[in-house]
C-alpha positions in Angstrom: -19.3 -22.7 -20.5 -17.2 -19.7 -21.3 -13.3 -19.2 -19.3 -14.3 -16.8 -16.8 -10.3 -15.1 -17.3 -10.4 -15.2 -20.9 -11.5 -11.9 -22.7 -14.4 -11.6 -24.9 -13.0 -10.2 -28.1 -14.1 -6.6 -29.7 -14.3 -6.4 -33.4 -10.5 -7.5 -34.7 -8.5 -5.2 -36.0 -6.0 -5.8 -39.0 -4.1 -8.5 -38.4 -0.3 -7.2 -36.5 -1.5 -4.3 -36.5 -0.4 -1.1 -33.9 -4.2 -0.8 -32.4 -4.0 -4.8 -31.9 -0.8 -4.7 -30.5 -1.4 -2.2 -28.5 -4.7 -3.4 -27.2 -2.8 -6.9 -26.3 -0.2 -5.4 -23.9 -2.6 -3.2 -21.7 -5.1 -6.5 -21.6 -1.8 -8.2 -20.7 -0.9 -6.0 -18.0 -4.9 -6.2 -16.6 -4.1 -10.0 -16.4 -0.6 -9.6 -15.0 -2.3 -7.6 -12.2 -5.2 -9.6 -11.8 -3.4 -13.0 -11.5 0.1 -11.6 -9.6 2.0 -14.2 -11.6 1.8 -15.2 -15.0 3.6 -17.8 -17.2 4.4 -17.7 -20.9 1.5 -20.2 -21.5 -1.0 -19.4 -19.7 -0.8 -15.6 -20.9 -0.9 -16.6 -24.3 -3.8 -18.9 -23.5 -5.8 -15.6 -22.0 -5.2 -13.6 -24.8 -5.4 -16.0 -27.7 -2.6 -15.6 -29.0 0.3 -17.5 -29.9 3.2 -18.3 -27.3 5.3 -16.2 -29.4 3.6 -13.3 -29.3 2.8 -13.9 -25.8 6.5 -13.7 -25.5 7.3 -11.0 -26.9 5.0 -8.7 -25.6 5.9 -9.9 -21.6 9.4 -8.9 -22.7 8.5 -5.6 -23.8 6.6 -5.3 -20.5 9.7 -6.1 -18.7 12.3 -3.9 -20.2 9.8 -1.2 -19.3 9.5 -2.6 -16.2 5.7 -2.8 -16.0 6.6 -6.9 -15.4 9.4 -8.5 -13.7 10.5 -12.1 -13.1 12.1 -13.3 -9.7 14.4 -16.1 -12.0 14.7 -16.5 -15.8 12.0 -18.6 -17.1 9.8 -18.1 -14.3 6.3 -16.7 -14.3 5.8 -12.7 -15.1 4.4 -10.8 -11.8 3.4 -6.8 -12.0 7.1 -4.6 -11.6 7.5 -1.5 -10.3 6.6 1.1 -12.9 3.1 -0.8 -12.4 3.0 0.4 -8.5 4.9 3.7 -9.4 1.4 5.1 -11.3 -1.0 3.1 -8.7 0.7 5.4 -6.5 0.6 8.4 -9.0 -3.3 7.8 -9.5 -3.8 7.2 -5.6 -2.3 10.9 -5.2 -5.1 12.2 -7.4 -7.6 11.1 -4.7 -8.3 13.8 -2.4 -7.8 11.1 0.2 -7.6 13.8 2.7 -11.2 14.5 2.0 -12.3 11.5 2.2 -10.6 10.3 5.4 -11.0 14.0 7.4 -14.5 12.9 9.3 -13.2 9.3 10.4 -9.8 11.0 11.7 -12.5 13.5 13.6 -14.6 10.0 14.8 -11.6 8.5 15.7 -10.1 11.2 17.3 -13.3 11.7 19.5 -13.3 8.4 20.2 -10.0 7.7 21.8 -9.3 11.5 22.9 -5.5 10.9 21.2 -4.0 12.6 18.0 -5.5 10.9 14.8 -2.8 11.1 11.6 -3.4 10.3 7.9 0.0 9.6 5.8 1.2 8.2 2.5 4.2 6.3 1.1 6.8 8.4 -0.4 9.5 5.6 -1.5 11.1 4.6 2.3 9.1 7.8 4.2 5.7 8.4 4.8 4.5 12.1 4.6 2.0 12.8 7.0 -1.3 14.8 5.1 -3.5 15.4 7.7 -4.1 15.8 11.6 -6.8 16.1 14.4 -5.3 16.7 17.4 -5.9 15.5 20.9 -7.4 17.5 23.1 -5.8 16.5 26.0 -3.3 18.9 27.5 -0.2 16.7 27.2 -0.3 15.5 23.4 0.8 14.7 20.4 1.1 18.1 18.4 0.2 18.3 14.8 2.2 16.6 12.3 1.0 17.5 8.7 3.6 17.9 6.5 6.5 15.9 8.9 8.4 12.7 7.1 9.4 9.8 8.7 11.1 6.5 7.8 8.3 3.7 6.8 9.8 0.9 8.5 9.6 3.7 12.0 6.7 4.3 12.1 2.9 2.7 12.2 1.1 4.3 9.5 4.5 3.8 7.3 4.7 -0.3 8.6 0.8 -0.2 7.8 1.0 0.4 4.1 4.2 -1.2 3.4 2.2 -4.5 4.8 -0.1 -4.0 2.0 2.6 -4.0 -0.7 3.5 -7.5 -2.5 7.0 -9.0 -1.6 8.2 -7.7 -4.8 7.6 -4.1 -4.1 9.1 -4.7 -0.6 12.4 -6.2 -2.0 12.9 -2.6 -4.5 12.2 -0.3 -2.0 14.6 -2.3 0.3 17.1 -4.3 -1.8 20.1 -4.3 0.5 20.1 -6.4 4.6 20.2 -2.9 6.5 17.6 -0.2 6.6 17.9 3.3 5.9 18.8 5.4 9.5 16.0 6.8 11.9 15.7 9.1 14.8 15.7 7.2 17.6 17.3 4.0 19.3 14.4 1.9 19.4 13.8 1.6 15.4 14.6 -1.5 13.8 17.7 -1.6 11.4 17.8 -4.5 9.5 15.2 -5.3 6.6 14.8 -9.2 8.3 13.3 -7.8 11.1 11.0 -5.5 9.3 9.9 -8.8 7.3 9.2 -10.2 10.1 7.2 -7.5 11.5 5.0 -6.9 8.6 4.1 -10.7 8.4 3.1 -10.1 11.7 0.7 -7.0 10.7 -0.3 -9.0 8.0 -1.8 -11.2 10.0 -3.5 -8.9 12.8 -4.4 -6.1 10.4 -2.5 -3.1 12.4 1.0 -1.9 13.0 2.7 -0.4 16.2 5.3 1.9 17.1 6.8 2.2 20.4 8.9 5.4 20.5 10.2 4.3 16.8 10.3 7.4 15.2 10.1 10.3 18.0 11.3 9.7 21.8 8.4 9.3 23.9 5.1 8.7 21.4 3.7 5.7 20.6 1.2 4.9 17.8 -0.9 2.2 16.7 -2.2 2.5 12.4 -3.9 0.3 10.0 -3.3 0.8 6.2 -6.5 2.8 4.4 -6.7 0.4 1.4 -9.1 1.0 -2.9 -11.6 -0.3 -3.4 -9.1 -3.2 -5.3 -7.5 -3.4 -2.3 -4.5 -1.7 -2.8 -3.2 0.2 -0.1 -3.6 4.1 -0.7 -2.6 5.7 2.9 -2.4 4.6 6.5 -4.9 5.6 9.2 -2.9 5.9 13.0 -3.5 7.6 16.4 -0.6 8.9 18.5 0.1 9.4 22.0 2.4 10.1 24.6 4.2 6.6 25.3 4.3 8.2 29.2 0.4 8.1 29.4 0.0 5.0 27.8 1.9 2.7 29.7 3.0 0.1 27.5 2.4 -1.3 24.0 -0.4 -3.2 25.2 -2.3 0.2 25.9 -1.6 1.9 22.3 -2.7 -1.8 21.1 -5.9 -1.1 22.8 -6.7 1.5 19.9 -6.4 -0.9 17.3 -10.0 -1.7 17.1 -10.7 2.0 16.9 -8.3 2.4 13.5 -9.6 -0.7 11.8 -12.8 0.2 12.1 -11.6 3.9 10.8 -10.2 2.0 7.7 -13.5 0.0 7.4 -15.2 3.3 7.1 -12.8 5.3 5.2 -13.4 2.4 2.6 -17.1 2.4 2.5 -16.6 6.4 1.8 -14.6 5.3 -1.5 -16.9 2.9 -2.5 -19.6 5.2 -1.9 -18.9 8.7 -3.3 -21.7 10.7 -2.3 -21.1 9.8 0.9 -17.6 11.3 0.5 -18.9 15.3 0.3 
């Protein structure tokens, strides 16, 4: 029986050659990603190639910072200039497209302001917008920027992000300064809210990033899995109540996400 990780080989090319060299770091880089960490050994094993040359080509990687290591020695895991053009080819997707009839679903279904927003380093840009039609509301926000860790659709997607990315986007113990009093500060805390969202699948903000609205947002993820935008609905926090009430929305934008997803994966369905 074959190794189901280990590549079937094309036609070889010269020996240390550039094609062969060349071929070996992107297959490298499709195994770093696939695996999330990668030793020395077992990358060399993959390719079929000597340790050595396993070596030197994870070192390569790494001064490029397509790899990183979190201690000398220790196993290779995908660095940010990997997630820097995942994030450059997710911005090619005409994600607003995509998403604009759930946000319409969603917004019909809850009768509260549906947003659409990607990551832009610590902010989230907000892309698109069905508003409410209520007479109190939350207005319109395409085009506004808000801190990540402030806000749901921002807390959404940086949930989706490995521990890696999380630590070099937010390196020091304090977090960048929002708008309002009752944002978090300190990167512990946001740790330990996005294990939380890890584990129930949404984020919430209670007057985080703007006095008086609440939102609750799940994180719009590829068909890989990685997370491309964040799905949320708004609403005045004076209406709601509590966070228990904005929670109640959070079947609503999971199923949004659900849908958004089956969209990508289908693409006629996407016109």
């Amino acid at each position: 029986m074959s190794n189901p990780g280990r590549r079937t080989p094309a036609a070889p090319a010269p020996a240390g050659s550039v094609s062969t060299s060349v071929d070996n770091a992107l297959w490298l880089l499709q195994l770093v990603e696939e695996h999330q960490a990668l030793r020395v050994a077992e990358a060399a094993d993959l390719l079929g190639v000597a340790r050595s040359t396993a070596h030197r080509l994870l070192t390569a990687l790494r001064r490029r910072g397509f790899v990183m290591q979190d201690r000398p020695n220790g196993a290779y895991r995908p660095g940010p200039a990997l997630y820097e053009i995942g994030l450059a080819a997710a911005s090619r997707i005409d994600i607003r497209r995509v998403a604009r009839p759930v946000l319409e679903q969603i917004q019909d279904m809850t009768q509260e302001t549906a947003s659409l927003a990607v990551l832009e380093g610590m902010m989230v840009r907000f892309l698109d917008c069905v508003e409410s039609p209520r007479s109190v509301r939350v207005g319109n926000r395409i085009g506004v920027v808000r801190p990540a860790h402030a806000s749901a659709v921002g807390k959404a997607i940086l949930a989706g992000l490995p521990d890696a990315e999380l630590d070099r986007r937010y390196p020091g113990p304090e977090l960048p300064p929002a708008t309002t009093a009752a944002a978090i500060t300190e990167v512990d805390a946001l740790r330990t809210e996005i294990a939380a969202i890890r584990t129930q699948g949404y984020a919430l903000n209670w007057e985080e990033s703007t006095d008086g609205v609440c939102a609750v947002a799940a994180a719009l993820r590829d068909t890989v899995g990685q997370p491309l935008a964040g799905l949320g609905v708004a609403a005045p926090s004076s209406r709601i109540g509590s966070p228990d009430g904005i929670r109640a929305f959070a079947p609503a934008v999971l199923r949004g996400a659900e849908m958004v997803l089956e969209r990508l994966r289908t693409p006629d369905r996407s016109t």
